[in-house]
C-alpha positions in Angstrom: -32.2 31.4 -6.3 -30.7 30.2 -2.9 -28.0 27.9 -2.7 -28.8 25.5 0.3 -27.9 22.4 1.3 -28.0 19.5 4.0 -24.1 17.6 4.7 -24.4 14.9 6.5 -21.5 13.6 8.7 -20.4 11.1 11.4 -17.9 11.7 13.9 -15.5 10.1 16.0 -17.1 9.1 18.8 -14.2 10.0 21.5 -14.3 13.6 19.8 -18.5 14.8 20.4 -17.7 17.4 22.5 -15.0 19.0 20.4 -17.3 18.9 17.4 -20.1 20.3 18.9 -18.4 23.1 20.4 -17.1 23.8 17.1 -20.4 23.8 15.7 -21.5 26.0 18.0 -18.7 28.6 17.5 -19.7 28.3 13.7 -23.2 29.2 14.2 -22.4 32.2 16.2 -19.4 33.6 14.4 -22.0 32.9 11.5 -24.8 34.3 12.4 -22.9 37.7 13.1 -20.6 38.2 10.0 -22.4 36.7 7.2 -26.0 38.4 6.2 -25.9 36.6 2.8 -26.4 33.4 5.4 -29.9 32.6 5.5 -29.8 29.4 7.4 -26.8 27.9 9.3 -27.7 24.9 11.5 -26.4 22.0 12.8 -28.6 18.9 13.5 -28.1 15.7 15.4 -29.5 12.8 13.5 -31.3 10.0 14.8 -28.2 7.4 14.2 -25.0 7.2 16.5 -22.6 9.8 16.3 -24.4 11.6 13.2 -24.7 15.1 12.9 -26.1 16.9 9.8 -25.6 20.7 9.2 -28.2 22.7 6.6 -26.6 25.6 4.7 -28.6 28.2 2.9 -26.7 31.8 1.5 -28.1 34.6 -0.8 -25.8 33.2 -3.8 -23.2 30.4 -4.8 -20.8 33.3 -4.1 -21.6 33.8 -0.8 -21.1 30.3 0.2 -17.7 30.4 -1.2 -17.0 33.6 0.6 -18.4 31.8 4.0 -15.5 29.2 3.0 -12.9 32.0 2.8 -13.9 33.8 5.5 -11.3 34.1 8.9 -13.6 32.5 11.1 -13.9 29.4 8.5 -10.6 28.7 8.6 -10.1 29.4 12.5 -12.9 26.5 13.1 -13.0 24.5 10.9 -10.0 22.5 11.6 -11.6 21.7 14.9 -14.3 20.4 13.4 -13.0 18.5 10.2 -10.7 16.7 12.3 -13.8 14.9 14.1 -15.1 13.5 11.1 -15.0 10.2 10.6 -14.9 9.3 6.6 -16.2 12.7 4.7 -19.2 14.2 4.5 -22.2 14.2 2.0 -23.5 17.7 0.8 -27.3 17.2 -1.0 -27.7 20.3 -2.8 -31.6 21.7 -1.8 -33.7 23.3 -5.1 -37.3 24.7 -4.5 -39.9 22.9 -6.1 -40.4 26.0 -8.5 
């Protein structure tokens, strides 16, 4: 079974730009080292300064290797220090 996600977040509102560049280096340096990724996407909510991001990999192993990976731990700084509060990660199960 997959192991996807939604985390919702809001951010500073001085630091949009930052986080969405951030987001956007995520995507890519996602998209081309991690196959076991099967959806990595950020979102925009509807709300002021909201941003969601939906997170789907092969395995629970392959989410923690995303975590560990070089290009993690390059970016996400940049983006975790744009968040205002924490985050909220709902954990995504198919319906069978």
């Amino acid at each position: 079974m997959a192991h996807t996600f939604i985390a919702r977040m809001k951010i500073f509102p001085d630091k949009q730009a930052q986080f969405i560049d951030a987001c956007e280096r995520m995507e890519k340096a996602v998209a081309e080292n991690e196959p076991d990724a099967l959806l990595y996407k950020f979102y925009r909510l509807r709300e002021d300064n909201a941003f969601a991001v939906i997170e789907s990999f092969r395995t629970e192993a392959a989410d923690q290797a995303h975590q560990e990976s070089s290009h993690f731990k390059e970016i996400a700084p940049a983006m975790i220090e744009c968040i205002d509060g924490g985050y909220v990660r709902e954990y995504l199960d198919p319906l069978k």
